[in-house]
N, C-alpha and C positions, 0 to 999 in steps of 0.2 A: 867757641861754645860759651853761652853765658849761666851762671851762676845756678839760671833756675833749670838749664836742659840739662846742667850736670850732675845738679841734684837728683834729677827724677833717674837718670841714667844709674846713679849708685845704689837709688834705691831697687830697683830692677833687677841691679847683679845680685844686691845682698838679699831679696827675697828667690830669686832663681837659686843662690846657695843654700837658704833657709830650707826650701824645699827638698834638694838636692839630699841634706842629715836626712831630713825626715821621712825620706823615702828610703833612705841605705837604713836606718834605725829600722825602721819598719819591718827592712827583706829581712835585715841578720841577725834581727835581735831571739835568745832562746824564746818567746812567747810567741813568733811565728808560726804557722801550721806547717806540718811540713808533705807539700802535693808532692804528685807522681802518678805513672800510670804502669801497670804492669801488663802483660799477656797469660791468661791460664786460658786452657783448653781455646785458643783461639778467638777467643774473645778479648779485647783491650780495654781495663777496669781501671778507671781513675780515683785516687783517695786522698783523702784532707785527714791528715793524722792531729788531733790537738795536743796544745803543748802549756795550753792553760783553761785551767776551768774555772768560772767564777759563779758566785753563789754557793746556794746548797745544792745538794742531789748529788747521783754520781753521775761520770762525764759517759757518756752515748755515744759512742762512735758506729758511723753508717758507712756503709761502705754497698755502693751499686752492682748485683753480679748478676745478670738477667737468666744466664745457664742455670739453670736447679741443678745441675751437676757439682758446680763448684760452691764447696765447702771451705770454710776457716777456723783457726784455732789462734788463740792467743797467749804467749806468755809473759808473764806480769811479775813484777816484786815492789815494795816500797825503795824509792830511792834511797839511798846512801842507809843500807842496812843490812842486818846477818840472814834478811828472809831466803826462801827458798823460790827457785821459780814455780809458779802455779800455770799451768796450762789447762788453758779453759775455751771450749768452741763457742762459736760463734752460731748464735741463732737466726736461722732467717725466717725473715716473715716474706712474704710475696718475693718481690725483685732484690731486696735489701738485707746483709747480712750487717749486725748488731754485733758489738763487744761493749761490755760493760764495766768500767773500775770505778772501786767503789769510792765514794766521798772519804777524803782526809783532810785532817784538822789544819785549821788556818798554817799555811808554807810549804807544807807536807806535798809530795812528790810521788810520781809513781812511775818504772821505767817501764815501759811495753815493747814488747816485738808483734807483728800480726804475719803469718800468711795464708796463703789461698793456695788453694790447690781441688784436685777434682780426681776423678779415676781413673782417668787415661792419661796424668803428668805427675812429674813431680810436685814437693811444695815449691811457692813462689812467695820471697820476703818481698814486705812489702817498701821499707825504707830501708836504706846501705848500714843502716847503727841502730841502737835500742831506741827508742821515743823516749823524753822525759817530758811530766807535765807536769803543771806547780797548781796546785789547789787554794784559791786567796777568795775576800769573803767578796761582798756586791758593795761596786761604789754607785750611788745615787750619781747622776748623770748631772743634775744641777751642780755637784761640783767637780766632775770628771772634766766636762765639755769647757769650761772655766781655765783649769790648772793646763791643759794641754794648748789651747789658744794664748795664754801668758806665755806657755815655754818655749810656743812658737814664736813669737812677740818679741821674745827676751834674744833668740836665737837670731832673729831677724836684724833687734834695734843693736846686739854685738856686732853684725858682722860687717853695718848701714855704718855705724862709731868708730869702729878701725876701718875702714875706706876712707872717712871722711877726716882721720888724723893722717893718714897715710899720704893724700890728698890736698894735707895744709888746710884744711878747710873753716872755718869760719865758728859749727856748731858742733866741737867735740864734747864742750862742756856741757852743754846742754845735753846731748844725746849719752854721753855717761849717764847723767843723771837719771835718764830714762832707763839706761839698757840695768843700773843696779837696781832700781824699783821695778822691773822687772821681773828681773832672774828671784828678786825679794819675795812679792808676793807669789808668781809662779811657780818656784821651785821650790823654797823657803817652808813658803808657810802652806797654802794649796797642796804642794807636796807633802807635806808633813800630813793633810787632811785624806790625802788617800791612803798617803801608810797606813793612816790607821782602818779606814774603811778594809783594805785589803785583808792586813795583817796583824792587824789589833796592836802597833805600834808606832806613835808620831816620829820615831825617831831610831835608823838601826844602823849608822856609818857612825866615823868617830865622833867620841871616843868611846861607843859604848857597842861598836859592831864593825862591821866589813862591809856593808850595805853597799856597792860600787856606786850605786844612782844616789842618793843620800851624800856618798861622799863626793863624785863628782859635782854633784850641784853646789856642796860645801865651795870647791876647789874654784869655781866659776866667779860665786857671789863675793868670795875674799879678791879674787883678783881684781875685780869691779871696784872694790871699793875701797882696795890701794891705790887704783887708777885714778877714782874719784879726788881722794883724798891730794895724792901728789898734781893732779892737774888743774884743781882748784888754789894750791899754793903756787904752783908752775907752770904756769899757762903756755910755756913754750916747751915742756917735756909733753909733747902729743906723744912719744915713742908710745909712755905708760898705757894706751888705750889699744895701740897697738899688739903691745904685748897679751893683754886681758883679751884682744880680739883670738887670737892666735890659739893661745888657752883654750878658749872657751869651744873653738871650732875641734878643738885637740879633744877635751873631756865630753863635749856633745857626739862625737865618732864613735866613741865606745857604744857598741850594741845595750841597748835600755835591757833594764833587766837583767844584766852580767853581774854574777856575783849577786844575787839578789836575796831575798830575805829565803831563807827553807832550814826545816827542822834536819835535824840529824837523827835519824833513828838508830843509827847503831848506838846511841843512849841511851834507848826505851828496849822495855821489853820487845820480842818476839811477836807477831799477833798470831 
C-alpha cells in the first residue's frame, strides 16, 4: 500500500471514530430528550420529554393523546432545592395535552415527573426517574455552528495524529500542530463564547468551578501541547501524540454537559 492509500485510509478510520464520540455524546449526554411510548386506555402515546431549554419563555411540553378520555398531571420542583412538589394538570387543547414550567434564570433546573391516565386505568409515568432540564440563555447560531465544527475538527485531526504516530508516519508534527489550533480556537476560546451566551460566564472549570466540559477541554488542549512541545524537541518520541490521542478520545467520552454549569437553590430562598 502506498503512502497516499494509507493516508486517506487513516483518514476514514479517524473520521468513522470522530463520528462514532459524536453520536454516543449526542445519545447520553444529560441535554438529550428523553422519548418513549406508553399504553393508557389502549391507546399507544409517544413523548419527547426536554431536558434543556434555551432562550426565554417557559419550556411547553406537548404531549399527543387523541382519546379525550385521557388526562395528565404533572409534578415539578426546582432542582437541587427545599421546594415542595407542586402538582399541576395538564391542559388540552384539541388532540394535545400541554405542561408548562416556568422559565429559570440562567443554570437553573427544574425536575418534572408527568403521567397520563384516564377513567377506566390507572396513572401511567411517563419516564422510569424524575426529568431534569437546565434553562441556559440563546446562542446566535453564527457562532454555535463554528465552535461545534472546530470540536469536531479538533476530535477528528486528534484521533488522524495518533494513527499517524502510532503508524511511524511522516506528518505527526504537522498534524499536532493542527490538532492544538484546533482544540485552541474550538474549545478554548469558541467555547468560552458560548459559555457565556448560555450562562453568562466565559469560564466555570478550574480553578474557578467544576464545569466538566470547560475542564475536560482544559485537559485535552494541555495534553496537545506537551505533545507539541516534546515532539518538536523530539522528533522520535511519536509516543507523546499517542498519548494526547488516547486522552483526548478518554475526556471527549465523557457525556457533554456532565457536571455542567446550574444554580443550587438550596442557597436561595424558597419561591
Amino acid at each position: 500500500m502506498n503512502n497516499t492509500s494509507k493516508s486517506v485510509l487513516l483518514w476514514i478510520l479517524a473520521f468513522i471514530l470522530m463520528a462514532a464520540f459524536a453520536i454516543y455524546q449526542r445519545m447520553t449526554g444529560p441535554t438529550y430528550p428523553v422519548h418513549g411510548k406508553v399504553s393508557v386506555n389502549k391507546e399507544e402515546i409517544e413523548y419527547t420529554l426536554p431536558r434543556t431549554h434555551e432562550g426565554d419563555g417557559n419550556e411547553i411540553i406537548k404531549i399527543i393523546a387523541k382519546d379525550k378520555s385521557v388526562f395528565g398531571y404533572m409534578f415539578s420542583k426546582r432542582y437541587k432545592s427545599f421546594d415542595e412538589n407542586q402538582r399541576i394538570i395538564l391542559q388540552r387543547n384539541g388532540d394535545t395535552l400541554l405542561a408548562e414550567l416556568p422559565h429559570q434564570p440562567l443554570a437553573g433546573k427544574i425536575m418534572y415527573d408527568i403521567y397520563l391516565s384516564s377513567s377506566t386505568g390507572n396513572p401511567v409515568r411517563l419516564a422510569k426517574e424524575p426529568v431534569v432540564i437546565r434553562f441556559k440563555g440563546f446562542t446566535p447560531r453564527l457562532f454555535l455552528w463554528p465552535h461545534i465544527l472546530l470540536i469536531f475538527l479538533a476530535m477528528c485531526f486528534s484521533t488522524r495524529t495518533g494513527l499517524e504516530a502510532l503508524f511511524n508516519g511522516s506528518n505527526v508534527l504537522k498534524l499536532t500542530i493542527w490538532t492544538s489550533v484546533l482544540i485552541f480556537f474550538g474549545g478554548m476560546v469558541m467555547g468560552a463564547i458560548i459559555q457565556k451566551f448560555s450562562f453568562d460566564a466565559y469560564w466555570t472549570g478550574f480553578p474557578f468551578g467544576f464545569d466538566l466540559t470547560d475542564n475536560k477541554t482544559l485537559i485535552a488542549f494541555i495534553m496537545w501541547i506537551v505533545a507539541l512541545w516534546r515532539i518538536s524537541k523530539r522528533p522520535d518520541q511519536l509516543w507523546w501524540a499517542i498519548i494526547a490521542a488516547i486522552v483526548t478520545i478518554g475526556v471527549f467520552s465523557v457525556p457533554h454537559s456532565v457536571l455542567g454549569s446550574e444554580i443550587d437553590y438550596t442557597k436561595v430562598p424558597v419561591h
